[in-house]
N, C-alpha and C positions, 0 to 999 in steps of 0.2 A: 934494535928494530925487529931483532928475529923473535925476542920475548915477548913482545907487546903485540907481533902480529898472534904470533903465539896465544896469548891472553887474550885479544879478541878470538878468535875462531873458538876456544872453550868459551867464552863467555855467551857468543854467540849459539851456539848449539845448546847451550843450558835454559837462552834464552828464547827458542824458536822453542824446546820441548814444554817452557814453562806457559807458553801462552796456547798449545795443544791442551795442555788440563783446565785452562781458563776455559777456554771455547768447549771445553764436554761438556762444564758446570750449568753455562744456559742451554746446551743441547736436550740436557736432559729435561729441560720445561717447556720442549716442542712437541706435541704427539703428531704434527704435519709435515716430516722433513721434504716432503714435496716444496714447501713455503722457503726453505733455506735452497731448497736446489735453484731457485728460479729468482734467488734473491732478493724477496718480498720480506723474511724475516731476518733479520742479526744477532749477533750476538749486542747482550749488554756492555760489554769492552769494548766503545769505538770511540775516537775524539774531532768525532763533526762528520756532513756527508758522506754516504759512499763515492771515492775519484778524487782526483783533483791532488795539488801539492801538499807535502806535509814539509816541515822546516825541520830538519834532524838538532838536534844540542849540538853537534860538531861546527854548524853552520852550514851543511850541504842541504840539497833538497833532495826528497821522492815522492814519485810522481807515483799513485795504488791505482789510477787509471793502469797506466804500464807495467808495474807489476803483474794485474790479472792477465793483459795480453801476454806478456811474456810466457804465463806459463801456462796458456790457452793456446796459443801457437808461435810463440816463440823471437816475436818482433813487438816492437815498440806498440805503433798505432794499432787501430782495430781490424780485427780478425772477421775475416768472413765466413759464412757456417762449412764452406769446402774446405777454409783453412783448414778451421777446429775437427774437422774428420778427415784431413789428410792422414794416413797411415804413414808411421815414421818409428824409429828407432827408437824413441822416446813414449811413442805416442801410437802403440800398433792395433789398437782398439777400432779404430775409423767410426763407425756412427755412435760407438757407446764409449769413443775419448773422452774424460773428464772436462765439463764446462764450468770453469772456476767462476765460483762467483765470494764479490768480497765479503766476508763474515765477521771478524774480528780483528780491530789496526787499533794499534796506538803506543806511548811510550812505555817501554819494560818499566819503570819507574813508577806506573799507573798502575802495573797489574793489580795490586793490593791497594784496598781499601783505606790502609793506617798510611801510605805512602813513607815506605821504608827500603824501599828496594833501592841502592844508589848504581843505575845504569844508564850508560846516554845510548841506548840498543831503542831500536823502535821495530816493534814485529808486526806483519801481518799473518793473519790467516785468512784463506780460501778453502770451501765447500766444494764439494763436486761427488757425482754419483760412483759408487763403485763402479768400477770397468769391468767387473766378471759378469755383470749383466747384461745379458744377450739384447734385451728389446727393443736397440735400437731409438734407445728417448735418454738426451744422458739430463733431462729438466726434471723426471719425476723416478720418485724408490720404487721399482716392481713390487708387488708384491704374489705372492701365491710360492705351491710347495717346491715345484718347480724349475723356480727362479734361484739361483747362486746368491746373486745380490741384492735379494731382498732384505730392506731394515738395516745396509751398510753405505755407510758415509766414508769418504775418502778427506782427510781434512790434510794440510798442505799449509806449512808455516815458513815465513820467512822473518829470518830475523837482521837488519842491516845497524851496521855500526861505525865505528872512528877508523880511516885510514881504511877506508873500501871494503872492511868484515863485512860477511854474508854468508848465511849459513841455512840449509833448506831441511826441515824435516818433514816428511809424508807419512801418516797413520791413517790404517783404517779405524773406523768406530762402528761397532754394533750393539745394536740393544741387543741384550741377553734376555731382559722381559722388561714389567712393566717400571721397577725400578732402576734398572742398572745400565751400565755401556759397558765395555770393555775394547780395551783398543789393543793397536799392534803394530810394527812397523813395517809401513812396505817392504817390501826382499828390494835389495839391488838384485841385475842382472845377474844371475849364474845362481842364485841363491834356490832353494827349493819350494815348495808351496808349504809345507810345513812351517818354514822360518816365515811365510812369508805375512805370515798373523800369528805370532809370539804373543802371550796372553800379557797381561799386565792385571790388576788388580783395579776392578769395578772403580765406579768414584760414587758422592751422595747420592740418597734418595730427589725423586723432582719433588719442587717443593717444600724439601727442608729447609730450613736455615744454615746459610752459613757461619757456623761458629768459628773456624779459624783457619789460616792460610798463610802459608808460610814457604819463602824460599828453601832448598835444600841443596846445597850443590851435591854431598854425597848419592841423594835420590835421584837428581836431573830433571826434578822438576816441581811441582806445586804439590804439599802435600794438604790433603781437602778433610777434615772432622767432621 
């Protein structure tokens, strides 16, 4: 039991990071992420409405309604807008707390096109505006010179699996210009602001074609050509 929880929690975390490179891949063919913050646009990686039950391979269910409340303020049902800016340990932002909204859900099994990946993991991702932005609006990206988190997305992956695995990665994303993103992993607590956006290496031009995509356990995550 200790190996197998074992093997979920890596499998899960390989899984939550693989489906953060999914979700850049259509970020990067959004010039409006206003549209993703207020949850008008998705990603291409979803399998049916945003909400509502999904049926896991194991035979449990999850609810992506509860998911985003969870981690919008931290209870089941829905969140009131005083919830979503209560200041909290987690959440000490108050009017510019990330407002998750759903972006990309479905099974790790799906990520890929050739459907080759053998995993019964089903991940979600949530959108939300970076928190360094002062303006007090967490539904649209500031922009001007000004502004800390202009042109940064806060993206927020969960990945659930066999025998209660779950595993949460949070990355910021930034356009670097007109082709690129590059991401980074939130700091945990105590960490510094330096760690706290560790570069990673851009992903496609928007609008290329995808020519190939591939798991990597040694990378941790999707490697994109």
């Amino acid at each position: 039991m200790i190996a197998a929880n074992y093997r979920g929690g890596t499998e899960g975390l390989y899984a939550a990071d693989a489906a953060v490179e999914r979700a850049m891949q259509d970020l990067l063919t959004i010039q409006d992420w206003n549209r993703v913050l207020t949850g008008a646009t998705a990603s291409a990686f979803i399998d049916g409405a945003p909400g509502g039950v999904r049926a896991l391979p194991n035979g449990s269910q999850l609810d992506l309604t509860q998911v985003m409340n969870m981690a919008r303020c931290g209870k089941l049902s829905t969140c009131t807008t005083a919830e979503m800016d209560a200041i909290t340990l987690e959440r000490p932002w108050g009017p510019n707390n990330p407002r998750w909204q759903l972006y990309a859900y479905g099974p790790v099994s799906e990520l890929l096109p050739t459907d080759t990946i053998d995993s019964s993991f089903y991940v979600v991702v949530l959108a939300a505006d970076d928190p360094s932005e002062t303006d007090d609006n967490p539904l649209a990206d500031g922009v001007g010179a000004g502004n800390p988190g202009a042109g940064v997305l806060t993206l927020r992956a969960e990945a659930f699996g066999p025998n209660g695995a779950h595993k949460v990665v949070e990355v910021t994303v930034a356009r670097t210009d007109l082709t690129e993103l590059e991401r980074g992993y939130t700091a945990q607590r105590g960490q510094d602001e330096q760690n706290r956006r560790a570069r990673k290496a851009a992903v496609q031009t928007p609008g290329k074609s995808l020519t190939t995509s591939e798991m990597s356990i040694g990378n941790g995550g999707l490697i994109v050509q």
